[in-house]
C-alpha beads as a LAMMPS data file, in Angstrom:
LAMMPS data file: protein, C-alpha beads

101 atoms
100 bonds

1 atom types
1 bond types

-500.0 500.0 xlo xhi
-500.0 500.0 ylo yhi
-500.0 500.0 zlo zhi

Masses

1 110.0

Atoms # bond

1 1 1 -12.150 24.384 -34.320
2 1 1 -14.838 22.254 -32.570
3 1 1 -12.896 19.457 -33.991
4 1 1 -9.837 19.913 -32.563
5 1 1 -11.231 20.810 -29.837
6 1 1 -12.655 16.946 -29.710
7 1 1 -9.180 15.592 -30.173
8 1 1 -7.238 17.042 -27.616
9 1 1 -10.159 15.807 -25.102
10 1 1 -10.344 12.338 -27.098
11 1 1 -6.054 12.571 -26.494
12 1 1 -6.529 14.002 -22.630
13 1 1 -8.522 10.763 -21.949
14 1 1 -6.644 8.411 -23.625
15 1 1 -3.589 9.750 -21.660
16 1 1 -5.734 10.070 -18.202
17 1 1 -6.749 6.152 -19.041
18 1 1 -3.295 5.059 -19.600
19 1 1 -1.534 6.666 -16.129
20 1 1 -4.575 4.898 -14.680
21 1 1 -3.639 1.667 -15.785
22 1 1 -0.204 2.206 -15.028
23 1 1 -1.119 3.180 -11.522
24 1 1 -3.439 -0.301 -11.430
25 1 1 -0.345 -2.227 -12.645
26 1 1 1.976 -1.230 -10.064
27 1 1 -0.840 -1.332 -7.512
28 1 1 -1.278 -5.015 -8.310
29 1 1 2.646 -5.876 -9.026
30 1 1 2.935 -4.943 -5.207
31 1 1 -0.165 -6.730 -4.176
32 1 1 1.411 -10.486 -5.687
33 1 1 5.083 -9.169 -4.548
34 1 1 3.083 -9.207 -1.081
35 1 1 1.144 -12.165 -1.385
36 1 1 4.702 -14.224 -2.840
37 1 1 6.850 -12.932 0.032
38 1 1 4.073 -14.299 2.801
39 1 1 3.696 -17.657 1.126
40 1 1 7.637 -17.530 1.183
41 1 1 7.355 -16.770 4.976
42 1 1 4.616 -19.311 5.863
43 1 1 6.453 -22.083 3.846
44 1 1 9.323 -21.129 5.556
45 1 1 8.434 -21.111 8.967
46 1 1 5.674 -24.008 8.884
47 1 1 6.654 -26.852 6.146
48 1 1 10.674 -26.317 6.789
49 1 1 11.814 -29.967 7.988
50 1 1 13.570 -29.049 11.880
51 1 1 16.497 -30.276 10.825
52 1 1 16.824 -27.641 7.566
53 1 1 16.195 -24.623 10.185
54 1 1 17.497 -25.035 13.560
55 1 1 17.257 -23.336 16.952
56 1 1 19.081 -20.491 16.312
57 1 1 19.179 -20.291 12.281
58 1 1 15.342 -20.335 12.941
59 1 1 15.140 -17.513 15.751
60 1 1 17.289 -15.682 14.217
61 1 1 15.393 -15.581 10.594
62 1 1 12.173 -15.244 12.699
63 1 1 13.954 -12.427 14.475
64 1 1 14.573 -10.625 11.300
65 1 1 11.385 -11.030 9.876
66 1 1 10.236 -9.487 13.117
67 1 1 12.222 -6.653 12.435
68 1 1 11.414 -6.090 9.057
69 1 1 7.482 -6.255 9.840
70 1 1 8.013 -3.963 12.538
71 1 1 9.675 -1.567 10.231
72 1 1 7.085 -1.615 8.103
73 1 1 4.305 -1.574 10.968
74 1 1 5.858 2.015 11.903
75 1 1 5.348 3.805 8.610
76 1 1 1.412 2.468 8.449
77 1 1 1.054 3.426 11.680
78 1 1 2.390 7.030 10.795
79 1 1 -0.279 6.631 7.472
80 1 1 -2.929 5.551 10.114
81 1 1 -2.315 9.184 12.328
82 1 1 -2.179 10.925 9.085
83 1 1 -5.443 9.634 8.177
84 1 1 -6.940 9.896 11.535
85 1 1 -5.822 13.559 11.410
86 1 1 -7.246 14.250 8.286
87 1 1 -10.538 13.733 8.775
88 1 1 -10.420 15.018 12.627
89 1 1 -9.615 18.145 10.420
90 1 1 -12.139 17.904 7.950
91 1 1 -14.818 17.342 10.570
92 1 1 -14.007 20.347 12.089
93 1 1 -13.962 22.186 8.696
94 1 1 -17.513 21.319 8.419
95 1 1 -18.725 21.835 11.982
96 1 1 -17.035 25.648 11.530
97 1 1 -18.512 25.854 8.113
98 1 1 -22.188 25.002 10.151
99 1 1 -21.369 26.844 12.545
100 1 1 -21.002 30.331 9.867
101 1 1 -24.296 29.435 7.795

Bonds

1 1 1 2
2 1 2 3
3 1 3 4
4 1 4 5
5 1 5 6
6 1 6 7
7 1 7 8
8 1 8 9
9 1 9 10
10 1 10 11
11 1 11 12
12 1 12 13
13 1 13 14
14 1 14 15
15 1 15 16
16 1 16 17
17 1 17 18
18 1 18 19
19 1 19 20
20 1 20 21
21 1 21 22
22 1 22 23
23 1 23 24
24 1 24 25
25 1 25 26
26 1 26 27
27 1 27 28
28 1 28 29
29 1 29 30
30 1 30 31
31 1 31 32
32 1 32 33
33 1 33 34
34 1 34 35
35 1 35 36
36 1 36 37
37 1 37 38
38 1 38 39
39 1 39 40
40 1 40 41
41 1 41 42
42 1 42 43
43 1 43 44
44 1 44 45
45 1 45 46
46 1 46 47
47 1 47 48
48 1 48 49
49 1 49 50
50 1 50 51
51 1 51 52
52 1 52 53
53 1 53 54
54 1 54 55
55 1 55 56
56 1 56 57
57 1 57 58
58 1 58 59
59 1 59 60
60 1 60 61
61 1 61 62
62 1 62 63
63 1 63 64
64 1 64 65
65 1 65 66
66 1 66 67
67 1 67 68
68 1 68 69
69 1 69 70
70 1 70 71
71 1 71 72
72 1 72 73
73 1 73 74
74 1 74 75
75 1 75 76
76 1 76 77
77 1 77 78
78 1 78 79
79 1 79 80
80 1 80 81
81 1 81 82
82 1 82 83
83 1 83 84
84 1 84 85
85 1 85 86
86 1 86 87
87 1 87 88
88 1 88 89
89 1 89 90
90 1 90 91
91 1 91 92
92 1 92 93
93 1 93 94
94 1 94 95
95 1 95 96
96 1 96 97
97 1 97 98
98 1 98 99
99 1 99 100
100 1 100 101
């Protein structure tokens, strides 16, 4: 009994461990996706000859990226409040929690 008791822990871990390092993986596929799509942007707007991306081809792709950064900007700012809000709340968990000891 003790044994098997040993291998479904030994089988819990191993399958705790894995999700991990699928959660890592995915984590870090994002990170490069990230780090590729500003080196695309910076390339883009800064070693482009003038005559490849002009006047309004350029505003308008700057325009866009705009946009898309600013859609972006709206959901971390809505993360950001959440945040904020969470530990406004947990503060005043614990100064209540003082307050009944």
């Amino acid at each position: 009994m003790n044994l098997y008791c040993c291998a479904q822990e030994i089988q819990h871990v191993c399958k705790c461990a894995v999700e991990r390092n699928s959660s890592q993986m995915a984590i870090n596929a994002r990170l490069q996706s990230f780090e590729a799509w500003r080196q695309l942007v910076e390339v883009l707007l800064t070693g482009c000859p003038a005559d490849l991306l002009t006047g309004e081809l350029r505003q308008n792709v700057i325009f866009e990226l705009l946009q898309d950064l600013l859609d972006k900007a709206y959901i971390i700012l809505l993360c950001l409040i959440g945040l904020f809000n969470s530990f406004i709340y947990a503060q005043d968990s614990h100064d209540a929690f003082n307050v009944i000891l």
